[in-house]
N, C-alpha and C positions, 0 to 999 in steps of 0.2 A: 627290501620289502617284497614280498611274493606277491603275484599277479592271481588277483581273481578270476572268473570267467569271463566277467565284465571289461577286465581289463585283457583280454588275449584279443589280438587283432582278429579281427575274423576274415573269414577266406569268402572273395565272391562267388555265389550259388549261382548257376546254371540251371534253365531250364532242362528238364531229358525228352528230350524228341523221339518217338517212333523213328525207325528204320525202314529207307526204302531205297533199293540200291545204290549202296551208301560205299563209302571207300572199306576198304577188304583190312581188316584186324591191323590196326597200327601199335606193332607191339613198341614204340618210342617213337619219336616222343607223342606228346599230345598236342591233339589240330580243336582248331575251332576254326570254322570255315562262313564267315560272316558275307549275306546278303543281303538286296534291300527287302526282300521277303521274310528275314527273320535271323535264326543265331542256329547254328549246328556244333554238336561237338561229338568227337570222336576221342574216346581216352583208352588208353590200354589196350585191350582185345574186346571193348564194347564198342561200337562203331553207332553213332547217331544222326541221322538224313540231314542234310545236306538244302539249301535252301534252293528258290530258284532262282532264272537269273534275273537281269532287270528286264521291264516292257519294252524299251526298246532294242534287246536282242545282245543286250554287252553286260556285263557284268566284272564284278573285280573279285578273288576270294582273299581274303585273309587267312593263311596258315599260322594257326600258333606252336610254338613251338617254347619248351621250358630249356630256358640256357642252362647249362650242368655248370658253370662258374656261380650262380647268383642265386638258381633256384626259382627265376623270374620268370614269366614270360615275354616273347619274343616273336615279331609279326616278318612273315613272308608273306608280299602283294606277289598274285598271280593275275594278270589279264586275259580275259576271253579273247577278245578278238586277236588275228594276225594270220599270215600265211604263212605257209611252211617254216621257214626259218625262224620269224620272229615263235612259231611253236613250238621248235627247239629249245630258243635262246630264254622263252620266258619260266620255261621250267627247271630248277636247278639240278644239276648234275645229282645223280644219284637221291634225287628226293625220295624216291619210293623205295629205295634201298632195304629198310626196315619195314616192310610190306611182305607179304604172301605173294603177289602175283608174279612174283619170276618161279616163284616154286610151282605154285597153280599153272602156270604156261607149261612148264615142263615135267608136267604131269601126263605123261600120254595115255596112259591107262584112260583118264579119264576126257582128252582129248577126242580120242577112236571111240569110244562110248559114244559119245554128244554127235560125233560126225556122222555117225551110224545110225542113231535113232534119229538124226534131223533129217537125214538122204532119205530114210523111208517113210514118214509123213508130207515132207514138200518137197510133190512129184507133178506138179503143175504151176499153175498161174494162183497165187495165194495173197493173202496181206499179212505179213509175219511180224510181230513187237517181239523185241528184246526189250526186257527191263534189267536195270545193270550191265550195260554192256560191256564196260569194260575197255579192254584193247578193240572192241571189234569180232573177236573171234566167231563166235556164233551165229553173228549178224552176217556175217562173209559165205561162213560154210550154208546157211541158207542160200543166201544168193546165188552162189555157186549151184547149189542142188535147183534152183527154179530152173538157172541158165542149160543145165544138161540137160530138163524133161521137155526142151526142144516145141515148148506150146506157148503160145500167144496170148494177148492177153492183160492184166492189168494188175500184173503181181507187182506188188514192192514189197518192203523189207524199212520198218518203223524202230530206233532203237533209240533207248533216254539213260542218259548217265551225268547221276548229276555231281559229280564231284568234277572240278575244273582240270585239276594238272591232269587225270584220265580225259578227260573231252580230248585235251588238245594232244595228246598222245594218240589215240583215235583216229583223230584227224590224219596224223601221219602216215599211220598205221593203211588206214584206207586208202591214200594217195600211193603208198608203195605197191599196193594190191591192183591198183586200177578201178577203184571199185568205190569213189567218193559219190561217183553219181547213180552209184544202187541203193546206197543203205540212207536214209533220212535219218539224221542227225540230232537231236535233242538233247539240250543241255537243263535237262530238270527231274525232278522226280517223278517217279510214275503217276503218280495220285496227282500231279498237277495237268496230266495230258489228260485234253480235252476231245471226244470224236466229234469233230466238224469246225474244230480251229485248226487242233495238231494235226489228228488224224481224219481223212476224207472216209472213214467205216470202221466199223468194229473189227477188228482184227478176227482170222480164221484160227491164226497159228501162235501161241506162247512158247518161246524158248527162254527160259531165264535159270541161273545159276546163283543164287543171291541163297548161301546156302554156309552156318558157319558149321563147326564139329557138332554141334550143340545140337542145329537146323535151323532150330528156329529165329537166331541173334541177328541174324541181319534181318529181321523184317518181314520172312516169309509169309506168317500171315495174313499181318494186314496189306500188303501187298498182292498177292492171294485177292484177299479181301474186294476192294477196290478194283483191279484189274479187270474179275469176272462183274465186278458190279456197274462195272464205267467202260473198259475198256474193248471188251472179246463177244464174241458172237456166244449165242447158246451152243454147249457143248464142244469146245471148241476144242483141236489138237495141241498138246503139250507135250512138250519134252522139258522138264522129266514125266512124266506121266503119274506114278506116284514114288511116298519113299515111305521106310517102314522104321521106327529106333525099335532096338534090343537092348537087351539088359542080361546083368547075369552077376549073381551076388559073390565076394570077394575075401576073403583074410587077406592083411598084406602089411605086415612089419612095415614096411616105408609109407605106407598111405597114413598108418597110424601116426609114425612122427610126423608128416604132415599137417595133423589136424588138432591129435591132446597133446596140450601143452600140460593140463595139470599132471597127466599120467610121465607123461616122459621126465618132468623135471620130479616127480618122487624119486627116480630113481639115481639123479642128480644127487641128492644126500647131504648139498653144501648151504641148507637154513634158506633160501632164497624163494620168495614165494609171490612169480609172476603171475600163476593163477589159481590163488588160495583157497580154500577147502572152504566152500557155500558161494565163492566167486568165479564156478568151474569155466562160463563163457567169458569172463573177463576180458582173455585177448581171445578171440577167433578170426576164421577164416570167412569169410561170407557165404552166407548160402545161395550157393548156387554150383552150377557142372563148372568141374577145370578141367580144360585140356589137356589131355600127356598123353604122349606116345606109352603106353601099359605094357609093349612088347617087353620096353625096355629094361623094364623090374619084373619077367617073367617067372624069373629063380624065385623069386620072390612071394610070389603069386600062390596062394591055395583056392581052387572053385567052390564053392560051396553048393553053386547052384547048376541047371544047366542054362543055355540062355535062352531068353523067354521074350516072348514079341509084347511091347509094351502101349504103343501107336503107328498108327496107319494116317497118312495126310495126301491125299490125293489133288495132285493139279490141275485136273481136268475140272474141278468141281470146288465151290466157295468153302472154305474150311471153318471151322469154328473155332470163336478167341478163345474159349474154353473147352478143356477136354479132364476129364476121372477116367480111372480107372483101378481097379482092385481085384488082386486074385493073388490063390494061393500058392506059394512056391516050395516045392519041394527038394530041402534038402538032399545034398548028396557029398557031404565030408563033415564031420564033426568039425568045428572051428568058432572061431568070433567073426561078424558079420563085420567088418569095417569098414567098407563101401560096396555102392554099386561101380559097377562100370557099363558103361552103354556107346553105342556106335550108330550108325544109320545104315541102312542099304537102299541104294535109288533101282526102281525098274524104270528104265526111260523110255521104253516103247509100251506100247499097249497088248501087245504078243508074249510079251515076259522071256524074250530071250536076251537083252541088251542089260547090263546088270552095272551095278560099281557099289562098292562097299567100303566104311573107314574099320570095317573090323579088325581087332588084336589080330596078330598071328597065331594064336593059339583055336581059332575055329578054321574049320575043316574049309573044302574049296569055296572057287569066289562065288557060286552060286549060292553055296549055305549062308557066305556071309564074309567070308576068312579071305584075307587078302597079303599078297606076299610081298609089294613094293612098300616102299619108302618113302613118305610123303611129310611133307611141314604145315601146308594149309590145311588140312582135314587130319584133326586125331581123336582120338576116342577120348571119352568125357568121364570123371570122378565123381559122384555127389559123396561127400563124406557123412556117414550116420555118426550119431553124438556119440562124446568120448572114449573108452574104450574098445567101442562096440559091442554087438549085441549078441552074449552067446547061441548057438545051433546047434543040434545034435540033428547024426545020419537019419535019416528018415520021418523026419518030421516035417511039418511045415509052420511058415510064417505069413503073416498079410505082409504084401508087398501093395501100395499104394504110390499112384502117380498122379500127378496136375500137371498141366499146361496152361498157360496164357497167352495173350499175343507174342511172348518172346522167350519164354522160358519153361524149362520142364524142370520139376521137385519129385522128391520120393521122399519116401516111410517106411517102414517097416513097423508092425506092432511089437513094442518092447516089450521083457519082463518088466517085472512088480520092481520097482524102487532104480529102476534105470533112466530115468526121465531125468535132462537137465536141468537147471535153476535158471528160468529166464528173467533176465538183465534188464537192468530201465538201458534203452539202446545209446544214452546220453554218455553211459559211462562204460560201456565193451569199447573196445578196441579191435578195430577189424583188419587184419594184417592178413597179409600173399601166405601160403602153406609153409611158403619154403623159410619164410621170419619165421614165423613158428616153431619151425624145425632147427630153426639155428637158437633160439629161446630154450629151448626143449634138450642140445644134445649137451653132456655132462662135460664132455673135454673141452668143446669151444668156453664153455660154462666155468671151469677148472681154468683154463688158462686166462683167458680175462680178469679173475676174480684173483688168479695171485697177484699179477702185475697191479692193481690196481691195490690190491694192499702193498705193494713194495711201492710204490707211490706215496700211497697215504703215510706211512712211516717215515717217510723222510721231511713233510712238512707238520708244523702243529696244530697248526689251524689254516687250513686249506682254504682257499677260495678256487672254483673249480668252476670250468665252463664246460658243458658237453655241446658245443656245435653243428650235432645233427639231430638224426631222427630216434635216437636209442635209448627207449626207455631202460633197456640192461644197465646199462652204463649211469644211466642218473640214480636207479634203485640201489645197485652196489653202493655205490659212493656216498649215499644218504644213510645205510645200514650198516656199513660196514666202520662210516666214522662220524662222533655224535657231535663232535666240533666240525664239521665239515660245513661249508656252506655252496650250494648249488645253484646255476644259473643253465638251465636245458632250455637248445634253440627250440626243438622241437616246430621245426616250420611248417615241418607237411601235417604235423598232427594238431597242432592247437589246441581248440578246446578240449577234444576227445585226450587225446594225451596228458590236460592237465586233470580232468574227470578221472584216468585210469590210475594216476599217480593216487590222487587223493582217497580213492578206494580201496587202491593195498596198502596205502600208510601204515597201517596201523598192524597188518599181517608180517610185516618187512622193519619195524619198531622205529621208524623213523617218523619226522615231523614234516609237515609241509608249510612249517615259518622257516626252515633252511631250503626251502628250492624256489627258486623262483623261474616259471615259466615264461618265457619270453614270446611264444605262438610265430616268429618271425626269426630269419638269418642271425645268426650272433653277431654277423658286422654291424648289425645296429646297436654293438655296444660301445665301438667306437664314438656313437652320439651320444651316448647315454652316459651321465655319471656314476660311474659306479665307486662304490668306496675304498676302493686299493686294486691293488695289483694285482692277474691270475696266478697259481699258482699253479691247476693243473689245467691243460685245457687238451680236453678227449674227443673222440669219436671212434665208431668200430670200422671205416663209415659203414649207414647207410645212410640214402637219401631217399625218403618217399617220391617218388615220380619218374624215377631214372632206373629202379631194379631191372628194367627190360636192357638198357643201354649198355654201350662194351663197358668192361670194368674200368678202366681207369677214367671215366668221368669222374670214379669217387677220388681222383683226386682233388674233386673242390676240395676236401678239407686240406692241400695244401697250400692250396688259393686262400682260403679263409686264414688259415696259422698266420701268412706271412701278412694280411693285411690286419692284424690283430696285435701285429709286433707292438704298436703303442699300448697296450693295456696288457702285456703280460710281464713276469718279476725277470728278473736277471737270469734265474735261476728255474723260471719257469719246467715243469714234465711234460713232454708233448707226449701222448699213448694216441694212434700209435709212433714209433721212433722214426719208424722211415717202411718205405714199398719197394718192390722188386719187382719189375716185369721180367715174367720167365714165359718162357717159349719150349714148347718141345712138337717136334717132326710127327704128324698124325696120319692114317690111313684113316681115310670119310669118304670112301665109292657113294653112299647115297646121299651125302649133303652135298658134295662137287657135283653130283647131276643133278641135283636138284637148284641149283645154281648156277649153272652151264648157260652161255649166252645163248641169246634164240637166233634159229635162221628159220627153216619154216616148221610150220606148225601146222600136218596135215594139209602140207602144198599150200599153205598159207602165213609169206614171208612177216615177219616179227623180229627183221635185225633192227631194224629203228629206234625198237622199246628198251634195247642194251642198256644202253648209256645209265637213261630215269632210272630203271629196274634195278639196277647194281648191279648189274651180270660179273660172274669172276669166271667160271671157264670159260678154253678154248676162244679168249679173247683176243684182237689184235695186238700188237708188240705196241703199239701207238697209245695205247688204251692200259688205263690201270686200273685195280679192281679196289673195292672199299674192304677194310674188314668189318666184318659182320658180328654180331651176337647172339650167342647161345649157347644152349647147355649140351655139353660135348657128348655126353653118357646118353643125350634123345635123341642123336642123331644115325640113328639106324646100326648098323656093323660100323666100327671102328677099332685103330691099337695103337696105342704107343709103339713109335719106330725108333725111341731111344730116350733116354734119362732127359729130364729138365734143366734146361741153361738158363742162367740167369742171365739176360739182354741189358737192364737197363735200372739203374738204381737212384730213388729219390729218398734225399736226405732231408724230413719237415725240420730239423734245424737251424735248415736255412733258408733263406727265402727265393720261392716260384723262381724256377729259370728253366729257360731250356734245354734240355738232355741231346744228345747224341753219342749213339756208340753201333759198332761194329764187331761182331763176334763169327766165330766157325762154328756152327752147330754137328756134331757128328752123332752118325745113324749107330744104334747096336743091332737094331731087328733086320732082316732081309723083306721087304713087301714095297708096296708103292705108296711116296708121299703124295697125298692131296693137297696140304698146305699146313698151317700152322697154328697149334692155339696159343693164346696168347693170356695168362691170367696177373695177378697182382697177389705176391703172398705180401702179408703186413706182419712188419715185424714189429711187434708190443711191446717191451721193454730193450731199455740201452743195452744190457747185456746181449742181446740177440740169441736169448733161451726161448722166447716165445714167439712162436710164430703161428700167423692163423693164413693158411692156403688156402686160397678159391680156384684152386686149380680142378681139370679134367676128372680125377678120382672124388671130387666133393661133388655131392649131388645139389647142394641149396645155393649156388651161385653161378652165373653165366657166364662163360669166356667168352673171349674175343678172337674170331678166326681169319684168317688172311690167306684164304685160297691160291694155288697155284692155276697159273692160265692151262699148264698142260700136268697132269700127273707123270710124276719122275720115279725111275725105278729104281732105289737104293738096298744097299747092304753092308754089313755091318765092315766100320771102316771109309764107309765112303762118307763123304760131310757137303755143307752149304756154306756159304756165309749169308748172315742175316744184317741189314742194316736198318736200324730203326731214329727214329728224332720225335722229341715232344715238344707241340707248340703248347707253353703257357697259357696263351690269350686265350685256347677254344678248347685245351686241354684233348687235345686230337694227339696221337699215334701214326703215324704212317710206317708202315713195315714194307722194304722187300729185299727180294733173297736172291742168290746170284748161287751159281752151281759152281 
């Protein structure tokens, strides 16, 4: 019997909290961080404030965290209190790992910026707040700046960070410094400090850095807001001082598969119709700026515009939660408009010499905007315009419109006549990442899928079928493609919305929705549930809604799921896909190994303590092993294949969950220097081992998994490694390493 709305479990809602120097873009997993002041959560790359602590000075966080075996959530207690060691020992190895701030640390560029503009405002005896502080860093380089202007007097240094496993790293941080009894300590958010509890005056001086690619995600303004209204003297000094976004309008092939799905899958040609003609927003992307390094799809890239100053936000002075703006933009290439792209530039001194930009490579020096290093915390932002975008001819112009709010900036453009899209009751869109989209949207991933799944369907007559993740592809085929089919989709991360989008293309895709039945929950709960025979196929492509940020082989829950499903499938059961490969190949990545490099000091200001939490992989101790990492290899600034792809390590869904080990010789063809290794999963689709779908380094819509080298090694072609890898089962963990 099919699940109505009524019937799909629902998912518990969450408050959404304002930001105020909140923990920095957790791109996996997701945290809720519980205190007796209230509920915080931080998902994805939206980070949400953080509560405070309790009145008597202690407090407990709860990390959540979603286990990739279950799909569930999962709680780490951290404790406030302790002294050094136990602040070691209460934060887990490599917690922040999946974090920015070892990239943000080893950012010098914008290190020397902040040290430079703070040296020449605090040149005496001052009262300086950091909000977000963080490691400490800027609270320190203050410090340091009051202690050299050699004056007397009744300067301190006020800093509040309210995320817990940062407080107690801090802590560290400052006792390695010598500097625990300069900087005052604050374990809350800025909006909770009070002047004449917390603080004995208005502060003179704002240093704060609470700043995402966007600007405005973490909080800026109402932080901003509050600060100048509660916390700072009139007129007070800041660093940054002000920052300015740009913009500059785009053609771009890949931005386009990104965003239409209806336009890409026409040209698809195989009947299948995710987003059918009057239901153009059916599956979209959310409105709002994505993050991507734009260098990276350069070739790619036609200007259409030049770039044009969009907003001005000055620190020195209370900013407004609303901001318009409208002006005309003058064409300069014939093309289709298919997004903006926009960046920030900070002036951090009040002189306008001290500068820092997340601008593409393709503008001119760092003063204009244009900037040449390699960064992971700060990249330039997307907003995608509807469908296929909006045609431009040279010399003309278009209304470019912009809004702000407390946290976010939107654009516009005024379309032609009859280019407006068809807005959706929001019950029944489907809001998916670019990159689903783009794997929705491309013809061969599309093509291969859709045979195997007919050589499937052929071989049984009346299918009972289980899709156990999150893929609507796969439920749509298999309900269009055979009329006796009957369908059971987990659909866990989607629910209701999944089973709304289902019911919406029914009838575009000539299927019924009396043969699917949505389950809004793990398919192991069908282990509980009676179902009336035996599976016959049971699929996934994976994905799993919550995990796309994490290294790829968490998707092999589904072979966690297969084998605990053994009791409810036929003898003769199809598992699609058949089985996974972990393949490795030798990478040159000079900017993701430095930007991952352990910390020693940082502007004469020692940061080896933060190694460990941080995930550091360079130039690490022999004692010390580094985590792999996840990400997409192709945004990671200059890199090259140093030789053909090995397959490491092979899981057969077959059989049931065990754990792997093996040992291989990876050998180099190219002459340059390895940095370490990606590490991806091709899934092979049918038994025959005709289909295979690669998330490796050359596919742009899925993240590998990297495992950095402590030192980079110089190879050439003939020379080789040996790689050792093992897969535990229980946590679906990988640990890789490499021996010369």
């Amino acid at each position: 019997m099919p699940l109505s709305h009524d019937c799909i479990s629902s998912a518990c809602t969450l408050p959404a909290i304002s930001t105020s120097a909140s923990p920095r873009r957790f791109w996996s997993p997701r945290f809720i961080c519980l205190y007796s002041g209230g509920l915080a959560v931080s998902a994805g790359n939206a980070s949400f404030r953080t509560m405070s602590s309790l009145a008597q000075g202690k407090s407990r966080a709860f990390q959540l965290r979603q286990n990739p075996l279950s799909g569930e959530s999962e709680w780490i207690v951290i404790d406030e209190e302790g002294d050094e060691e136990s602040d070691a020992a209460a934060v887990p190895r490599f917690l922040l790992a999946s974090t920015s701030y070892l990239d943000m640390l080893n950012d010098s560029r914008r290190n020397h910026a902040f040290r430079l503009a703070i040296e020449k405002i605090v040149t005496g005896p001052c009262h300086v707040l950091d909000i977000g502080a963080g490691t400490g860093l800027l609270s320190m380089m203050a410090a340091r700046a009051m202690m050299k202007s050699r004056a007397g007097g009744d300067g301190s240094i006020s800093a509040c960070e309210s995320y817990l496993p940062m407080v107690k790293l801090m802590r560290r941080v400052l006792r390695a410094n010598g500097m625990e009894g300069m900087v005052k300590l604050f374990h809350k958010r800025s909006d909770e400090l009070q002047v004449g509890v917390d603080l004995n005056a208005p502060a003179d001086v704002l240093v704060s850095e609470i700043l995402d690619s966007e600007l405005l995600g973490e909080g800026l303004i109402p932080t901003l807001q509050h600060a100048h209204d509660m916390l700072l003297i009139d007129k007070p000094k800041t660093v940054p001082y002000r920052a300015t976004t740009y913009g500059q309008l785009v053609e771009c092939s890949h931005l386009w598969k990104l965003h239409d799905l209806q336009g890409n899958e026409a040209r698809a040609s195989d009947g299948l119709s995710l987003a059918p003609a009057g239901l153009e927003n059916i599956i979209d992307a959310k409105d709002q700026q994505y993050s991507m390094h734009c260098s990276s799809f350069r070739s790619d890239v036609r200007l259409l515009s030049e770039p044009f100053k969009i907003f001005e936000f000055d620190f020195w002075k209370r900013p407004d939660s609303h901001g318009e703006t409208e002006m005309w933009i003058k064409i300069t290439n014939d093309g289709k408009a298919h997004a903006v792209v926009s960046w920030w530039v900070l002036l951090l001194d009040q002189e306008g010499s001290i500068f820092y930009s997340t601008a593409p490579r393709w503008i001119g020096s760092e003063t204009e905007g244009g900037v040449d290093n390699w960064c992971d915390h700060w990249r330039q932002c997307v907003w995608f315009f509807p469908g296929r975008g909006t045609h431009v001819s040279m010399g003309s112009e278009v209304l470019f419109k912009a809004v702000h709010n407390d946290a976010h900036v939107s654009y516009s453009l005024k379309l032609d006549k009859g280019t407006d899209s068809i807005v959706l009751n929001s019950g029944s869109c489907l809001l998916l990442s670019p990159e689903r989209i783009a794997i929705y949207g491309d013809k061969d991933i599309r093509s291969a899928v859709m045979t195997a799944i007919k050589n499937a369907l052929q071989r049984v007559r009346f299918p009972l079928c289980v899709v156990s993740d999150d893929s609507v592809l796969l439920t749509i085929l298999v309900a269009s493609l055979s009329k006796t089919s009957n369908v059971i989709s987990s659909l866990c991360g989607l629910q209701r919305r999944g089973y709304a989008y289902l019911e919406a293309v029914s009838n575009a895709n000539g299927f019924s929705m009396d043969r699917i039945q949505v389950l809004g929950r793990s398919a192991l709960y069908l282990i509980e549930d009676s179902i009336p025979r035996k599976v016959d196929i049971l699929m996934a492509e994976p994905f799993y809604c919550g995990i796309e940020g994490m290294v790829p082989w968490k998707n092999l829950r589904f072979w966690k799921e297969r084998s605990m499903l053994e009791p409810i499938l036929s003898k003769d059961a199809i598992i699609i896909p058949y089985k996974g490969i972990l393949r490795s190949c030798g990478m040159y990545i000079p900017d993701l190994w430095n930007s991952r490099c352990s910390l020693k000091e940082i502007e004469g200001l020692d940061h080896s303590v933060a190694n460990e939490i941080l995930g550091a992989c360079g130039n690490l101790p022999l004692s010390l092993k580094s985590p792999c990492i996840a990400c997409s290899i192709w945004q990671c600034g200059e890199y090259k294949e140093l030789g053909k792809a090995f397959s490491v390590m092979e899981f057969d869904f077959r059989e049931q969950i065990h754990a792997c080990h093996s040992k291989i010789k990876m050998d180099f063809s190219v002459p340059g220097t390895c940095h370490g290794f990606a590490l991806w999963i091709d899934w092979v689709v049918d038994e025959e081992s005709s289909i295979i779908i690669s998330t490796g380094p050359v596919n742009r819509y899925w993240k590998q998994g990297v495992k950095l080298l402590s030192e980079p090694v110089k190879v050439n072609p003939g020379s080789s490694v040996e790689i050792e890898a093992s897969f535990d089962p229980s946590t679906l963990d990988i640990t890789v390493e490499s021996f010369p």
